[in-house]
C-alpha positions in Angstrom: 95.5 5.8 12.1 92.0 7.5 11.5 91.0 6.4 14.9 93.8 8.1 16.8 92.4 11.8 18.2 94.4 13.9 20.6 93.0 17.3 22.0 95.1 19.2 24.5 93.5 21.9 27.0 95.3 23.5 29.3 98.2 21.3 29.2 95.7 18.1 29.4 95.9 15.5 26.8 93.6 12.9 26.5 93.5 10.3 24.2 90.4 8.4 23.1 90.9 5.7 19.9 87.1 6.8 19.0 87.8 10.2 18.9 86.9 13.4 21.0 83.2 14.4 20.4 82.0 18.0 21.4 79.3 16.3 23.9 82.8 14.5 25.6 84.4 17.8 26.2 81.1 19.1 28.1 80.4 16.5 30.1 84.1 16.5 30.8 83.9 20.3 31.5 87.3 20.7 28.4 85.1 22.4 27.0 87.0 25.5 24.6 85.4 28.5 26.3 87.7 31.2 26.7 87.7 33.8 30.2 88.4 31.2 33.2 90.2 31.9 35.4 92.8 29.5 36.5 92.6 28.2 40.2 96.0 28.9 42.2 96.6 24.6 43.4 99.3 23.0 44.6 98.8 18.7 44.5 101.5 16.9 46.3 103.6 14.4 46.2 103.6 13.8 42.8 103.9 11.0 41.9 102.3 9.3 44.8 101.1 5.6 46.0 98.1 6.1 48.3 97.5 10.3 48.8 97.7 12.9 47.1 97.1 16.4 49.3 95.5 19.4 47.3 95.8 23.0 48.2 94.2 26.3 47.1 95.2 29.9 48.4 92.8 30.6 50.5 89.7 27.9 51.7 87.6 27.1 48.7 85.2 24.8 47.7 85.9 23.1 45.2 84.2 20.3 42.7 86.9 17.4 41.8 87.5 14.9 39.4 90.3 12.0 38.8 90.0 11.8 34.3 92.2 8.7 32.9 94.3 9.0 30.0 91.5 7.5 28.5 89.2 10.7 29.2 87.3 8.2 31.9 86.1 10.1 34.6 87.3 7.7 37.0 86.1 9.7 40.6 84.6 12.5 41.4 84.2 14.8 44.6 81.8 17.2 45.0 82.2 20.6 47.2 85.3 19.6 49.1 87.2 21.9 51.2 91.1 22.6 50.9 93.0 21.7 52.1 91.9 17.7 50.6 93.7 14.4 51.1 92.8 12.4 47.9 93.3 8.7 49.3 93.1 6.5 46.2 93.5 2.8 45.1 94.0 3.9 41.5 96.5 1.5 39.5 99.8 2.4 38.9 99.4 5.4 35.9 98.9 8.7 34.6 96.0 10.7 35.3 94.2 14.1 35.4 93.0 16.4 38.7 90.5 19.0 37.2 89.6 21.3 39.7 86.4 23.8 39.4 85.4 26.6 41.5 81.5 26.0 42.9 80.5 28.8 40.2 82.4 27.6 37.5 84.2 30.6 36.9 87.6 29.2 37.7 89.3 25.7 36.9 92.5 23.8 36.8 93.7 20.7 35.6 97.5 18.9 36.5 98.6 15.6 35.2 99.0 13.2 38.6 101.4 9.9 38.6 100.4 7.1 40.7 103.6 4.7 41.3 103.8 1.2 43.8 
């Protein structure tokens, strides 16, 4: 299928049947450049219902956002302090946590399950 485009970053896949356009990625912050650092996280439980709890070594603040499978960014939290509860009413699924240091400079991403 000509309409079928997969990119993976970071062990994050998202499919889009339009494709994946350069502007996507930024806006998405996927973007390709090399020299991040990766964030040291830990999201639990996974998968979860209701909450999902993020922690960082050490207190940080950090910019979050829930992506769909889609490449939807479906919520977003700015600044937040770890450790985070992430209460949600997201339907039953996969999604993406991307993570990003205040200054950029570091980011992480996990795929999250969401069971009922």
């Amino acid at each position: 299928n000509d309409n079928l485009w997969i990119s993976a970053y970071g062990g994050l896949t998202i499919y889009n049947p339009e494709g994946i356009s350069d502007d996507m990625l930024t806006k998405s912050g996927l973007s390709s450049t090399q020299g991040i650092e990766k964030i040291d996280v830990s999201i639990f439980p996974n998968p979860s219902t209701e909450m999902f709890t993020i922690l960082t070594a050490g207190d940080q603040q950090i910019d979050l956002s829930v992506i769909s499978v889609m490449g939807e960014e479906l919520m977003v939290d700015m600044d937040i302090t770890t450790p985070f509860q992430l209460h949600h009413t997201l339907a039953p699924g996969i999604y993406f946590v991307m993570l990003k240091n205040s200054s950029g400079e570091q980011s992480y991403v996990e795929k999250i399950i969401v069971s009922r």
